[in-house]
N, C-alpha and C positions, 0 to 999 in steps of 0.2 A: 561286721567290721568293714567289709570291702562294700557296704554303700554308704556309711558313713564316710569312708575315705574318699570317696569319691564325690561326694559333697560339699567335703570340704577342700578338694583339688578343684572342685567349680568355684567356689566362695572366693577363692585363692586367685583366682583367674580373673575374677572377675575386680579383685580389689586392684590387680597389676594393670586392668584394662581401662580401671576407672584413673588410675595415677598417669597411667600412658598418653588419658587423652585429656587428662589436666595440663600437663607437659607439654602436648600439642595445640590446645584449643585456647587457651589460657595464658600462659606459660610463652608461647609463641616458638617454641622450639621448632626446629625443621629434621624432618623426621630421621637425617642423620646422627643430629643430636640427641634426641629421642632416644634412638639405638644404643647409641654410648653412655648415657645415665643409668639407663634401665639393664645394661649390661649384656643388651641379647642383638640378634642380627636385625639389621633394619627390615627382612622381611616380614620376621614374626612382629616390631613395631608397626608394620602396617597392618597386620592380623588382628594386634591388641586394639588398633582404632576402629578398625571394622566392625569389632566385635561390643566396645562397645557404643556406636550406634544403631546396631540390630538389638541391643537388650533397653535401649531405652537411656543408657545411661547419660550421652550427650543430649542435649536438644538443637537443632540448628534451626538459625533464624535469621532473614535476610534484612535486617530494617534499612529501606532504603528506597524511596521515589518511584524507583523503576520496576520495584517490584510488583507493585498494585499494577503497571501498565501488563507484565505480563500476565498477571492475571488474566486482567481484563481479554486482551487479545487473544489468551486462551479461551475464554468464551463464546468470544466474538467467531474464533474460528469453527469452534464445534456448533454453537445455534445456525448459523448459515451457511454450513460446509466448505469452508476458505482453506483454500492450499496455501495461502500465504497472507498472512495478516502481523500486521506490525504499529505497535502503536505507544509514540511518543508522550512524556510528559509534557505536562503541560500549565499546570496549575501555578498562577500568578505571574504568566508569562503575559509578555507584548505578544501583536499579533505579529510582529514583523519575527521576534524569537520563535514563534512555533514554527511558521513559515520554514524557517532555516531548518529545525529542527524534520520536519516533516519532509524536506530538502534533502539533506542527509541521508536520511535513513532510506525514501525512497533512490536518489541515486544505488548505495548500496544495493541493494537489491534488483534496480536496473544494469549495474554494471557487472552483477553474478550473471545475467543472462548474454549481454554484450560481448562476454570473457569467454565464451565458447567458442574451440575453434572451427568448428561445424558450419558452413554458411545456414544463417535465420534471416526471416524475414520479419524482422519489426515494425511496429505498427505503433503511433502515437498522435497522441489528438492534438491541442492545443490550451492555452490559458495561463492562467498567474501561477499557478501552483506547478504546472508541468514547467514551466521555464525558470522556477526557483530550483527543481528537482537537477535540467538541466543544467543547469548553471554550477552544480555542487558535482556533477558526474566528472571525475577527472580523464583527460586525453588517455586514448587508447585506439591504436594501429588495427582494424578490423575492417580489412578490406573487400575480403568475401560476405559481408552482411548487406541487406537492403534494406532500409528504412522507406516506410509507406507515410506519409501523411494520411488521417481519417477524414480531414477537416478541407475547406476554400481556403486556399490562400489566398485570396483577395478579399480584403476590408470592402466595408461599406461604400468608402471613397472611391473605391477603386486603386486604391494602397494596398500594399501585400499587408496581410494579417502581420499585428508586430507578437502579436502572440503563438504565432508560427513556431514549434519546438524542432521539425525534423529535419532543417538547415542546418540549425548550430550543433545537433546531434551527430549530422555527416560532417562536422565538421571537426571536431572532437574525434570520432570514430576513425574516417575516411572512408565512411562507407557510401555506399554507390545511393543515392538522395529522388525520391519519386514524390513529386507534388502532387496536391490534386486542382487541377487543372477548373477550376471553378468560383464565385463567391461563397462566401461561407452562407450567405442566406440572399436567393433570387428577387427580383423584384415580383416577381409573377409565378404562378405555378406551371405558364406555358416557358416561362423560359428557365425554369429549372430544368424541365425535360427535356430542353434544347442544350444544355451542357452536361446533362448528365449522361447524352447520346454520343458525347464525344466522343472521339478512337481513344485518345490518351484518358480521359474519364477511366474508359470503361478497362482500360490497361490497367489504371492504379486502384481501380476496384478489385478488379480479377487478382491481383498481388495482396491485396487485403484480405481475400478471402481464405490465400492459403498462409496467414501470417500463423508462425512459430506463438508468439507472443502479442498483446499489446496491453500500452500504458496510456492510461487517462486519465482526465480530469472530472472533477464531478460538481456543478454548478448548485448555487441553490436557484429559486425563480420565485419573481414575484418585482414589485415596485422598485425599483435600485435597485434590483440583482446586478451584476456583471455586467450582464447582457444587456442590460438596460442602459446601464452608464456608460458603456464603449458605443452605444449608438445602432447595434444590432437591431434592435427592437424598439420603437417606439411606444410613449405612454398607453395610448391604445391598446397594442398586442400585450402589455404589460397585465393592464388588467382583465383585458379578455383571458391570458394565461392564466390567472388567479382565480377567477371570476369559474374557470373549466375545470379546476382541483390541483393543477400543476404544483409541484413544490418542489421539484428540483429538473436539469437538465444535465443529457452525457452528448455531447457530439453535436448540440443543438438541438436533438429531439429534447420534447419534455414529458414527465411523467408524473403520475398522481403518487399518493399516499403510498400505494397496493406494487409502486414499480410498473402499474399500468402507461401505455403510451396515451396522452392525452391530445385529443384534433383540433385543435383549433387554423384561423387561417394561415397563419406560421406553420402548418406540419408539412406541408405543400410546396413550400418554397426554402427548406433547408436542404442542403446538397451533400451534407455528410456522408459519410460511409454505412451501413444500417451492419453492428454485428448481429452475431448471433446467440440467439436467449434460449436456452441457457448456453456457455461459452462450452466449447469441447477443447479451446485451449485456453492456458493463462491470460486473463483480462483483470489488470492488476490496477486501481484505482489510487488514487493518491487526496486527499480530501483534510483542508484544515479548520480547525474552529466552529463554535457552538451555529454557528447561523450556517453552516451546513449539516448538521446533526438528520434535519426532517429529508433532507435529499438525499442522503449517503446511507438510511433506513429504506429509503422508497428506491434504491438500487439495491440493495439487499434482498427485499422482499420480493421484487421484480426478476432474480437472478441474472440481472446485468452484469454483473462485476464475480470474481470467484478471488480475489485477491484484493486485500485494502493495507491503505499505510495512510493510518490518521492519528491524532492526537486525544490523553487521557481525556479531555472536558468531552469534546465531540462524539468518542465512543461510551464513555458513561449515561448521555445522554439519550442515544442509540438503545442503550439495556434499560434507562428507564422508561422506554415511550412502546418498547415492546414487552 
């Protein structure tokens, strides 16, 4: 008698748990109302939905866009060990909407690190993609922070880079703003070593070195990459770049398939900052669109990067080519 009763005090429970969370799930009730139908205290109506989706009885299911992205970014963060990976929809976007999107979500995540009241030393590169990130970061009073540039601020012309991020960053911020005192790519290999000897160089080197944090860009490389079109690099280095296995670039350097650094006569006369592989702090990458898919693998593989914030096509692409 007393295990039939008590079988049928579960049966019983369970028929309460399955009505409770018709009521909630269904029904749309809020679990105060819940309480009051069902005639019992809103705690045990929190017990009766708990309960039943431990026995199976609800099923929950998220349909919806974003879900597959976390997926994916879940992935993405356990096959290459990422403290921080975020990745946007994307499917039947403009390139100008991912951009944004990619904008967004990296600001957030730059502006969880900026929000500290702790003085950091941040560190950022340059490009299209970091200056749409910058652009989406909203104004914020962080006095005690330093921001490093990794990159020349001087163009080709002898113009400040207009892709420069870490002005408009202190400027937004008010944080205290350190250039780096060079071209972004030498005419010569003797006079990269001639500004890279600089006092103020080797000052905003030495500040990179102990950076908290940094944020970058991740290029693809080849014929009308970027770099090619802004004038960086001419036809020549283009294809000799291609020609050596190059498929994508961070900071100027370029790298093969493997995340290997690739030599060509470009490796010589770039003045960037050189981190360190693998990173021992956050080096958080930001990267949009399928035509950076083979260079934002070839950072991965390479352990350049331990943070990314890209878009669904780009990282799908990424899981299929590995």
């Amino acid at each position: 008698m007393k295990i039939g009763s008590s079988s049928k005090k579960q049966e019983e429970k369970l028929d309460l748990a399955a009505r409770a969370a018709w009521l909630y799930y269904v029904a749309g009730n809020t679990q105060h109302e819940l309480a009051r139908k069902l005639k019992i205290s809103r705690p045990a109506a929190q017990r009766l939905v708990a309960v039943a989706l431990e026995r199976g009885i609800v099923k929950v299911q998220v349909h919806h866009k974003v879900t597959c992205c976390l997926e994916v970014a879940t992935i993405l963060r356990q096959r290459y060990g990422l403290a921080v990976c975020e990745v946007v929809p994307s499917n039947e976007d403009s390139t100008d909407q991912v951009l944004r999107k990619i904008a967004v979500a990296g600001a957030q995540i730059m502006e969880s690190y900026l929000s500290e009241p702790q003085p950091r030393i941040v560190a950022l590169s340059s490009g299209r993609t970091m200056k749409a990130v910058i652009d989406e970061l909203p104004a914020i009073v962080r006095t005690q922070h330093r921001l490093v540039s990794l990159v020349g601020a001087i163009a080709h012309d002898g113009s400040s880079n207009r892709y420069d991020v870490a002005l408009r960053t202190a400027e937004k911020t008010s944080s205290k703003y350190f250039l780096l005192p060079s071209p972004f790519i030498a005419d010569s290999a003797e006079e990269r070593k001639q500004w890279c000897r600089h006092r103020l160089y080797r000052v905003v080197e030495m500040l990179a070195g102990q950076a908290d944090v940094a944020f970058v860009g991740i290029g693809e490389m080849g014929v009308g990459c970027p770099m090619h079109r802004d004038g960086f690099i001419n036809d020549a280095v283009a294809h000799e770049l291609v020609e050596a296995g190059a498929v994508g670039e961070m900071l100027g350097w370029a790298f093969n398939r493997s995340g290997e650094p690739v030599h060509t006569s470009i490796h010589e006369r770039v003045t960037s900052i050189h981190l360190r592989r693998p990173p021992k702090k956050p080096v958080i990458a930001f990267a949009a669109g399928l035509s950076k898919a083979e260079a934002v693998l070839g950072a991965l593989r390479g352990h350049w990067i331990n943070g990314l914030v890209t878009d669904e096509t780009c990282a799908q692409k990424i899981l299929q080519s590995d």
